[in-house]
KOLMARPA-618974 format. One line per 3 residues: number of its first residue (from 0); their letters; for each residue x, y, z of C-alpha. Coordinates in nm, 2 decimals, decimal comma. Layout:
<pts>
NUM) a) X Y Z; ...
</pts>
This chain:
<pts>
0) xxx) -12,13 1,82 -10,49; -11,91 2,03 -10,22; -12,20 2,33 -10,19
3) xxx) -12,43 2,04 -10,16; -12,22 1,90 -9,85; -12,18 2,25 -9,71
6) xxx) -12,58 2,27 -9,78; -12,62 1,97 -9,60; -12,42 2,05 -9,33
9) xxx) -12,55 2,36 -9,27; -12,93 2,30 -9,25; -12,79 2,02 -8,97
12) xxx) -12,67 2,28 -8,74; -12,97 2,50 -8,75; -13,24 2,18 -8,71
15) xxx) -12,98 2,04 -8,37; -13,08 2,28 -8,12; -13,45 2,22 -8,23
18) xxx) -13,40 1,83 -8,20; -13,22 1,92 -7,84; -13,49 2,14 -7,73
21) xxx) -13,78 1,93 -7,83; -13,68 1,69 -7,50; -13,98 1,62 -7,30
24) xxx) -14,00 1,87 -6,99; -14,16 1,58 -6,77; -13,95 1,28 -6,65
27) xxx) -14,01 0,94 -6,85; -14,32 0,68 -6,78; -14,10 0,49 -6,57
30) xxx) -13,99 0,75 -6,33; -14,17 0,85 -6,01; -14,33 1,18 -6,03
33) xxx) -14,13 1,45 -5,82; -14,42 1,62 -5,57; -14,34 1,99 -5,59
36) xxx) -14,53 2,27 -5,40; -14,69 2,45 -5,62; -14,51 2,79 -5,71
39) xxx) -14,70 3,08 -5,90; -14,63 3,19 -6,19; -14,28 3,39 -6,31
42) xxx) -14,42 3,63 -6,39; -14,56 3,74 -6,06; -14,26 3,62 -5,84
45) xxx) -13,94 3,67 -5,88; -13,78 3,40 -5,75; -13,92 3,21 -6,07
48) xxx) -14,06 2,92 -6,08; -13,91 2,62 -5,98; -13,97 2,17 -6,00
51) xxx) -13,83 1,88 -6,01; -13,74 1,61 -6,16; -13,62 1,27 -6,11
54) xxx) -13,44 1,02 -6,35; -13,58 0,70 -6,40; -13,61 0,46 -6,12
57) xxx) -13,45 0,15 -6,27; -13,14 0,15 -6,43; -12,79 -0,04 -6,49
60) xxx) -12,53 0,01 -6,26; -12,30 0,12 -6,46; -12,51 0,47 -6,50
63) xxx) -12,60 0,75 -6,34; -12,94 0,84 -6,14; -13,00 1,23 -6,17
66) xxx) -13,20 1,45 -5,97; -13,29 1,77 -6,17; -13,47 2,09 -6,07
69) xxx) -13,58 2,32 -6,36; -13,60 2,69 -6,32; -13,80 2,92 -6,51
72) xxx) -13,85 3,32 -6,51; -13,52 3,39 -6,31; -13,20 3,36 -6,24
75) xxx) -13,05 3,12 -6,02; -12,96 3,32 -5,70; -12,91 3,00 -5,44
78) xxx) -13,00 2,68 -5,39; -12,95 2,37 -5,11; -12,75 2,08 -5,11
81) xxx) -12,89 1,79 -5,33; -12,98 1,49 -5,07; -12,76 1,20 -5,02
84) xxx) -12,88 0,85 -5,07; -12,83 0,55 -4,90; -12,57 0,31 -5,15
87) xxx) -12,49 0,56 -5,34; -12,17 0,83 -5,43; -12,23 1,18 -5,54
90) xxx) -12,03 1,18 -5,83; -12,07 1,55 -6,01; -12,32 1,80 -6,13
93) xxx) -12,40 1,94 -6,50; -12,61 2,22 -6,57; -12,78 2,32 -6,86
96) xxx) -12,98 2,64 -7,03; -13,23 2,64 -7,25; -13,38 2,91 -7,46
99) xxx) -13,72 2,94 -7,67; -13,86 3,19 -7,87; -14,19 3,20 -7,92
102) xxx) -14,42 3,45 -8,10; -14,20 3,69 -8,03; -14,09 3,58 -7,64
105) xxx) -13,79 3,49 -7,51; -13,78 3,21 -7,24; -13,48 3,10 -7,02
108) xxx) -13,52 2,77 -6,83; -13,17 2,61 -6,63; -13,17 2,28 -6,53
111) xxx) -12,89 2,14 -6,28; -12,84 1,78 -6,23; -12,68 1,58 -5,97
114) xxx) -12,54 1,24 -6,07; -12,56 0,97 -5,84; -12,31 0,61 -5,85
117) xxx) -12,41 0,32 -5,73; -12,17 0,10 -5,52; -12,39 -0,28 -5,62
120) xxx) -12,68 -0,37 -5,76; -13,03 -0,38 -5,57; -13,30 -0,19 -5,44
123) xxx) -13,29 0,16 -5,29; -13,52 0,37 -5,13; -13,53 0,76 -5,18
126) xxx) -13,62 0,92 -4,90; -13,85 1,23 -4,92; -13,64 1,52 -4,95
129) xxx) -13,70 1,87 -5,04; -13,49 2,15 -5,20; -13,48 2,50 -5,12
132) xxx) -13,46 2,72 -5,49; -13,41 3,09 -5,46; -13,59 3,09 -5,12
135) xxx) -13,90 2,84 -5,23; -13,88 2,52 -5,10; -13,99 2,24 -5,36
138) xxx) -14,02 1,88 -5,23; -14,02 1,56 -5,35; -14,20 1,18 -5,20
141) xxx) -13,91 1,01 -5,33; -13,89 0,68 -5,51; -13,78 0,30 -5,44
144) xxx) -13,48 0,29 -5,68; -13,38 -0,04 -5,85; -12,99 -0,09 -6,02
147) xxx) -12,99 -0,37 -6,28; -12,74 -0,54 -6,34; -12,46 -0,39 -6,66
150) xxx) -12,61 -0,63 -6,90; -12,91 -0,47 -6,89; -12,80 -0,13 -7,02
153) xxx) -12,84 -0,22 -7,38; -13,19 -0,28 -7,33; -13,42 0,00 -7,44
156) xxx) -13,64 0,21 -7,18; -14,00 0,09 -7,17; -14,20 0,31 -7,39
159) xxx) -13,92 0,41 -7,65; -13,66 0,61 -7,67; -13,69 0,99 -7,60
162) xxx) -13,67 1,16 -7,95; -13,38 1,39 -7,89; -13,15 1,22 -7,69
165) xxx) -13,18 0,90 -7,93; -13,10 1,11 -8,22; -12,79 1,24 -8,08
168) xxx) -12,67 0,88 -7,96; -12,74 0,74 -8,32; -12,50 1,06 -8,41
171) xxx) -12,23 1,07 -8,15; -12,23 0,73 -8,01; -12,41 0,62 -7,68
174) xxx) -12,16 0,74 -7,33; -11,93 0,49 -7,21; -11,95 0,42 -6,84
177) xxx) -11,64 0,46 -6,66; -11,44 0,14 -6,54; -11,32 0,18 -6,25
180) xxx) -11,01 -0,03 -6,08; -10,89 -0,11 -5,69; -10,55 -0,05 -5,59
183) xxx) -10,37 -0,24 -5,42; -10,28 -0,05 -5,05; -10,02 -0,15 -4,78
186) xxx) -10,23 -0,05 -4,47; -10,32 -0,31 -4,18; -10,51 -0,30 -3,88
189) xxx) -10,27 -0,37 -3,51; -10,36 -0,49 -3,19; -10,00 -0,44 -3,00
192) xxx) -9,93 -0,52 -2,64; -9,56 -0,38 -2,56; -9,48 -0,68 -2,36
195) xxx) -9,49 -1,11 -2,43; -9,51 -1,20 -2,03; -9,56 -1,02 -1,75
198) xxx) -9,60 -1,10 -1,32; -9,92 -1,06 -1,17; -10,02 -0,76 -1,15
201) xxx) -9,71 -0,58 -1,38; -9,87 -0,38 -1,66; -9,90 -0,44 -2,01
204) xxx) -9,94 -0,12 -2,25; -10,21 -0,28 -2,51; -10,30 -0,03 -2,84
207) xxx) -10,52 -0,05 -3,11; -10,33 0,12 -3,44; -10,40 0,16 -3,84
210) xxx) -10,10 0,15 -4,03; -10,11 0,31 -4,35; -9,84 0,50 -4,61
213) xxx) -9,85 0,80 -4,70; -9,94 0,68 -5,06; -10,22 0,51 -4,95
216) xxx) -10,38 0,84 -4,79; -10,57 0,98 -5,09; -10,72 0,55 -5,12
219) xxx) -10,84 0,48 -4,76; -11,08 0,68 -4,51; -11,27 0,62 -4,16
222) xxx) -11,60 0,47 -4,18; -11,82 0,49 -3,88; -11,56 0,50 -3,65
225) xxx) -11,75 0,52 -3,37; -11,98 0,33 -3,39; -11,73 -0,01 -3,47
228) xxx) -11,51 0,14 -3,15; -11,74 -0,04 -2,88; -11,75 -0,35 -3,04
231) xxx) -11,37 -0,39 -3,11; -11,35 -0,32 -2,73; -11,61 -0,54 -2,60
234) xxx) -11,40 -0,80 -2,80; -11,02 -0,71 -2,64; -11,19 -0,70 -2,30
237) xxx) -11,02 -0,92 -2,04; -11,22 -1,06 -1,79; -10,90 -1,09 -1,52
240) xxx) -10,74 -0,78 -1,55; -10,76 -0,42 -1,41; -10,79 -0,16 -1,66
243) xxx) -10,68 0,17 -1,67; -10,82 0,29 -2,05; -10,62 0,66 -2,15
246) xxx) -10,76 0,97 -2,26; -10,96 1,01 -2,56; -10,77 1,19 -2,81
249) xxx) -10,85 1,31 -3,20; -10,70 1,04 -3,44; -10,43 1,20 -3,61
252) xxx) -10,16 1,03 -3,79; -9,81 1,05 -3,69; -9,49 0,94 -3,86
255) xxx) -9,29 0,64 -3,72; -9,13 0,39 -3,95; -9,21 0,00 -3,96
258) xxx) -9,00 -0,24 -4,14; -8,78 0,01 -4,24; -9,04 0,15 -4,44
261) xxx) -9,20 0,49 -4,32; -9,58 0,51 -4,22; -9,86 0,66 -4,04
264) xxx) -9,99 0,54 -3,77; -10,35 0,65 -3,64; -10,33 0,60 -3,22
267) xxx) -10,74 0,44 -3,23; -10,73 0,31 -2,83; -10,44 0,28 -2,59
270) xxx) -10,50 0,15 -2,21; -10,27 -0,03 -1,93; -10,36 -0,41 -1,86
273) xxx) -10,31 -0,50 -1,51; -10,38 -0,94 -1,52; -10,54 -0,99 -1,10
276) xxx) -10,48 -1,37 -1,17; -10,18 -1,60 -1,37; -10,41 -1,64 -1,65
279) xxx) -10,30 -1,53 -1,97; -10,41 -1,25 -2,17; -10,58 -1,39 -2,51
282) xxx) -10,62 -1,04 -2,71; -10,86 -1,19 -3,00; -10,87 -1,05 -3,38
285) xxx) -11,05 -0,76 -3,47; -11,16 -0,62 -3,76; -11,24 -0,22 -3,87
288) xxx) -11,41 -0,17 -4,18; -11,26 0,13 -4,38; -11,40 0,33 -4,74
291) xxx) -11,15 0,24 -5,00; -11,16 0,42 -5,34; -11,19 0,26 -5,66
294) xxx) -11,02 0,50 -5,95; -11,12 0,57 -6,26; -10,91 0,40 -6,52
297) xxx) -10,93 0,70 -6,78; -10,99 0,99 -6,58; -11,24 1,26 -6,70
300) xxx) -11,22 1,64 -6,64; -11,52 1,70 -6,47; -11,61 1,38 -6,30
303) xxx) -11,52 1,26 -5,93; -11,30 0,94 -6,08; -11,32 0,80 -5,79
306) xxx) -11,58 0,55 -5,63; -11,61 0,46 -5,27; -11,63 0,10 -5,13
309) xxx) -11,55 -0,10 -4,82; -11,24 -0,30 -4,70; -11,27 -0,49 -4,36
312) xxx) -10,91 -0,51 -4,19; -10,85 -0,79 -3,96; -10,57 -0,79 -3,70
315) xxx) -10,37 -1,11 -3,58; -10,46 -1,24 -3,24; -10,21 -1,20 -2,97
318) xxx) -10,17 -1,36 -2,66; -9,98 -1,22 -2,32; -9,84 -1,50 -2,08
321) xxx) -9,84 -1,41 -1,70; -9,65 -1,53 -1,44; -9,73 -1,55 -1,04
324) xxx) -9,53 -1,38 -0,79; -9,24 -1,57 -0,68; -9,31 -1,67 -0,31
327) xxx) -9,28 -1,50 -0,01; -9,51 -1,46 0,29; -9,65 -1,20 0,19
330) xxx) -9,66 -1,21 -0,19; -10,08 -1,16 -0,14; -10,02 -0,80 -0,04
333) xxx) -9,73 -0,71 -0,22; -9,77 -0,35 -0,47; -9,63 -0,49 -0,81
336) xxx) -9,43 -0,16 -0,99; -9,14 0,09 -0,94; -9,19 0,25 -0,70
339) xxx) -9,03 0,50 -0,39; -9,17 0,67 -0,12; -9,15 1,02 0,03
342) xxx) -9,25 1,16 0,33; -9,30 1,48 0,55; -9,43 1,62 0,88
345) xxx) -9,61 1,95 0,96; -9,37 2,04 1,25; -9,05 1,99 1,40
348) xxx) -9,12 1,99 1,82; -9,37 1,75 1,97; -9,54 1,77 2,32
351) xxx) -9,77 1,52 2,41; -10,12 1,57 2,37; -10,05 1,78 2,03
354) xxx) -10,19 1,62 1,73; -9,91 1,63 1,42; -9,99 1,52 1,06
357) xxx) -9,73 1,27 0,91; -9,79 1,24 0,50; -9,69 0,93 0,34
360) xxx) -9,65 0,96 -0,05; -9,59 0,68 -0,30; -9,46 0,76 -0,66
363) xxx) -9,36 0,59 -0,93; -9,50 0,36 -1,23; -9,80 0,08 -1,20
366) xxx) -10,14 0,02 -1,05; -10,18 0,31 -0,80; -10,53 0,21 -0,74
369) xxx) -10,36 -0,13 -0,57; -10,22 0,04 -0,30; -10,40 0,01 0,02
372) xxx) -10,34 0,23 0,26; -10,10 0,10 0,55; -10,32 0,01 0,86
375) xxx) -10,07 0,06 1,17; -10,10 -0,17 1,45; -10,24 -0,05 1,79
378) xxx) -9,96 0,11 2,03; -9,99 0,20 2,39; -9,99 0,62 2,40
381) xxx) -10,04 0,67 2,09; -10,38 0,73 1,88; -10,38 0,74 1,49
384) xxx) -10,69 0,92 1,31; -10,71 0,85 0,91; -10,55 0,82 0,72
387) xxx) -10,71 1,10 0,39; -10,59 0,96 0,06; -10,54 1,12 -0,23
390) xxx) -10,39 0,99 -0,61; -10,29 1,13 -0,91; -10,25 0,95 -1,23
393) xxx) -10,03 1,03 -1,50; -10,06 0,82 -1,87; -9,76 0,95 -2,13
396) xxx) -9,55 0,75 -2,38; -9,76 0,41 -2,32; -9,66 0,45 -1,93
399) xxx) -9,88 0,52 -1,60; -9,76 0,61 -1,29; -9,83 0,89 -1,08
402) xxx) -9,85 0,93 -0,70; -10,07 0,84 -0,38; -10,04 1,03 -0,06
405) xxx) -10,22 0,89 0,27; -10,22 1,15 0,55; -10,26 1,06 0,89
408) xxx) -10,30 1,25 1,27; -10,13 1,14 1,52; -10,16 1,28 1,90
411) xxx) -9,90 1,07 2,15; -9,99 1,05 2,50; -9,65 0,94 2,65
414) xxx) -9,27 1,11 2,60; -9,07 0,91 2,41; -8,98 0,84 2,02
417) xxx) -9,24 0,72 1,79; -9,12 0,43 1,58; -9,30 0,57 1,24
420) xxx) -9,11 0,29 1,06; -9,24 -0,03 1,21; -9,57 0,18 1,20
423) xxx) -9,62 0,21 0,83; -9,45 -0,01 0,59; -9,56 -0,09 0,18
426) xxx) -9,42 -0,40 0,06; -9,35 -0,35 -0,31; -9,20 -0,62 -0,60
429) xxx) -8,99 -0,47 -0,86; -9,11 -0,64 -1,18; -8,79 -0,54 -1,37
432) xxx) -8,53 -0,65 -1,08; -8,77 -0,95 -1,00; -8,73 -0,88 -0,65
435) xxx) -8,94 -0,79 -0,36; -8,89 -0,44 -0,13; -9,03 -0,27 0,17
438) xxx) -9,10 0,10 0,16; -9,06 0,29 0,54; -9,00 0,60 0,70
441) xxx) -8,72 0,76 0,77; -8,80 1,05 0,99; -8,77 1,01 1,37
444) xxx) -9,02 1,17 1,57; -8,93 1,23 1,93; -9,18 1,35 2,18
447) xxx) -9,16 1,55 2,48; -9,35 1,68 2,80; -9,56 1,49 3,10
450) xxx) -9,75 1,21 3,08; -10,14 1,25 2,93; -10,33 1,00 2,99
453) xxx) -10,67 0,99 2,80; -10,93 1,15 2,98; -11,32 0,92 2,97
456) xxx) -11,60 1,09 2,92; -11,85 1,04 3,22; -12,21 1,07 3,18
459) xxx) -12,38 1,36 3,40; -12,73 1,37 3,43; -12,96 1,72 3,42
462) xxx) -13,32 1,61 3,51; -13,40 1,53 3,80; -13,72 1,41 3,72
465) xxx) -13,55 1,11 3,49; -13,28 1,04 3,73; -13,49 0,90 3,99
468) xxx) -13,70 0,69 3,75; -13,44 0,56 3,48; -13,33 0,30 3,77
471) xxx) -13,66 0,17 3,93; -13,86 0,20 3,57; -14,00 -0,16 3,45
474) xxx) -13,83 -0,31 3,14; -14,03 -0,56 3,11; -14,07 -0,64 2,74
477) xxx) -14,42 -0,55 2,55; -14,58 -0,71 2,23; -14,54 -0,49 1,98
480) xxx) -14,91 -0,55 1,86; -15,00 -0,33 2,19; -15,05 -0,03 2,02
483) xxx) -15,28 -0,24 1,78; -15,54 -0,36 2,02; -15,60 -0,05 2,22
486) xxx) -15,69 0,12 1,91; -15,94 -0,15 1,80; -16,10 -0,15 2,18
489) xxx) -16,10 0,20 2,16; -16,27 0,23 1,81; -16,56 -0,04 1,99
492) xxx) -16,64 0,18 2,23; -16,72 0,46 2,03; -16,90 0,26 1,84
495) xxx) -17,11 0,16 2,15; -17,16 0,51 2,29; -17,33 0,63 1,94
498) xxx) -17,55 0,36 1,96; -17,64 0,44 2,30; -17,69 0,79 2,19
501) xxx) -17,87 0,70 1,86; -18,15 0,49 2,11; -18,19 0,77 2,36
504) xxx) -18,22 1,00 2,07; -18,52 0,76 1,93; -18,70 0,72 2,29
507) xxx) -18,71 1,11 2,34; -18,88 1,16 2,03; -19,13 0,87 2,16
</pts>
């Protein structure tokens, strides 16, 4: 009975790789054909020769789609990337070799596979792709793929089941699809503004941030990023406020710690606010879609174990009150920041009727592009050219600031000091002292040397021939259709000297 078994046995593992290598070659009725170029023969290139094929086009989603190429006469030297498909996870490869002997010739053929996940049920289409195989390029029209739902894997393939591989799943048991779970992740989505209420015109640091711990790193990536950007900042937009947006960066994450829990935090858009008008700011929720990983429950050596899908984050709404400027009569040009002014002068002794350049800077934190340049009122003796401006911004550590210079020329015609402080004069309020401030100058300029008064250009005439007629020449005003009518009275008497010409011409010949 035992050499019977072992008899039994035996003829088994001879007739298996007969059953496994009896597998139809071509793909199943239900799969689209794969359009190759046609490669010669192995024998006369030896690159081999090379097809493909694809697996069937309707299928449950809980399995794989394949896309195959066969090669035959050669080895494998290099091949492309398989394509990607739209709703669908590469999820592994598997190769196989096959050998036949026949009449006395050996025959090699390996077949790679790609396996292909599908995130939900529906239809897919394939686009054309092609393959390049040991430097032949094989293509492929593609297919409109259609994932059933689970249920519908224990129905059998139209047209039977393929002789081998049924045998060996009424041997070994049909492949269990993996099941896959979702974690649960601590990450959120942040719109943060670094202040409740601010004045008129004070700035408010708003920032767009992912939170997400360091756990959660290997569960959540960036989808589309940029193409979501725009519409999350169409949305935080405000339609009273001057903004000063800072400088694109790479999104990297950096440590910082929230709740007393440590995190990282991507930096997705920072900029300053700057409300023109008391309205408040009303910083709406956004959302940012993000891949999140589902895991294998059982992991597999070989296989990805992991399957991608999409979360949508959604941040709270905020909202940012803002108050007017308290009064004063001239709140309507006051420069809301912190700011100081400095100042210098290109020499040290003045004479009159010597220009000098006097440079008035302004540093410090807020809207630099709100300064206005002082305008100095008109003063006997004294003429003022410019002023040239020039500004600088600086954005670090959610602040801007920087500096704004206004240079002017200044030539005095009398001796005498030049009062540069009730010249030029900035009115600033302090948002954090709540108080108002007037920037001036502190140099004294004193001028020396006679009296120059400003010279007048007078007009001197070099033609004779126009300076006895400019006074005595008619200005009577003309249509300005003139020009018009002598060129039609014109054009009519041509016309009536070539017909006077035309009926001499006709009496000569008479």
């Amino acid at each position: 009975m035992i050499s019977g078994f072992r008899w039994l046995c035996l003829s088994f593992a001879l007739l298996l790789p007969l059953v496994v290598g009896a597998q139809p070659t071509t793909p199943p009725a239900t799969a689209p054909p794969a359009t190759a170029v046609p490669a010669p023969a192995a024998s006369a290139t030896p690159s081999g020769t090379a097809t493909l094929v694809l697996g069937p086009a309707a299928f449950p989603i809980n399995e794989y789609f394949t896309i195959s190429f066969k090669l035959a006469g050669a080895p494998l030297e290099r091949y492309s990337a398989f394509p990607d498909i739209e709703g669908f996870k590469k999820s592994g490869k598997s190769s196989t070799t096959t050998t036949r002997i026949i009449n006395g010739q050996t025959t090699t053929e390996l077949t790679i596979s790609q396996r292909y996940a599908a995130f939900k049920e529906g239809e897919f289409v394939l686009n054309p792709f092609s393959l390049t195989i040991n430097g032949q390029a094989v293509r492929s029209a593609g297919a409109t793929l259609k994932v059933l739902a689970q249920q519908a894997a224990s129905a059998p393939p139209p047209g039977g089941v393929a002789p081998g591989i049924g045998l060996l799943d009424q041997l070994f048991g049909k492949p269990k699809p993996q099941d896959f779970v979702e974690p649960r992740d601590n990450a959120f989505l942040a719109v943060a503004p670094d202040k409740t209420s601010v004045y008129v015109g004070e700035g408010v640091h708003v920032g767009l941030y992912f939170y997400l711990t360091p756990a959660d790193q290997g569960l959540l990536n960036f989808y589309n990023f940029s193409s979501q950007l725009p519409g999350i900042l169409r949305q935080l937009r405000q339609p009273t406020v001057w903004e000063e947006p800072f400088d694109e960066q790479e999104v990297l994450p950096e440590a910082t710690v929230v709740g007393g829990k440590p995190y990282l935090r991507y930096r997705l858009y920072e900029a300053q606010y700057y409300p023109l008008t008391p309205r408040a700011l009303q910083l709406p929720a956004v959302a940012l879609q993000m891949v999140k990983y589902r895991v294998a429950k059982k992991p597999e050596p070989g296989l990805d174990n992991r399957m991608e899908g999409l979360k949508t984050f959604f941040s709270l709404p905020r909202t940012v009150a803002v108050k007017p400027l308290p009064p004063h009569p001239r709140r309507d040009e006051a420069v809301v920041g912190s700011y100081r002014l400095l100042e210098s002068i290109d020499r040290t002794n003045f004479r009159t009727g010597q220009a000098f350049t006097y440079t008035l800077r302004i540093e410090g934190e807020g809207n630099l592009t709100a300064i206005q340049a002082p305008a100095p009122a008109p003063r006997p003796g004294l003429e003022i050219y410019g002023p040239e401006v020039q500004q600088e911004t600086t954005r670090s550590g959610g602040r801007v600031g920087g500096r704004k210079t206004f240079r002017y020329r200044l030539i005095a015609r009398q001796p005498g000091p030049v009062p540069l402080d009730s010249l030029f004069s900035i009115l600033t309020f302090d948002p954090v002292a709540a108080r108002y401030a007037t920037l001036r100058p502190e140099l004294r300029v004193v001028v020396k040397g006679a009296p120059r008064p400003l010279r007048t250009l007078s007009a001197r005439t070099t033609d004779p021939y126009y300076e006895s007629r400019l006074f005595t020449y008619d200005n009577t005003l003309r249509p300005l259709h003139t020009p018009d009518f002598v060129r039609r009275y014109a054009n009519l008497l041509l016309v009536g000297l070539f017909l006077l010409a035309v009926v001499g011409w006709w009496r000569g010949q008479r």
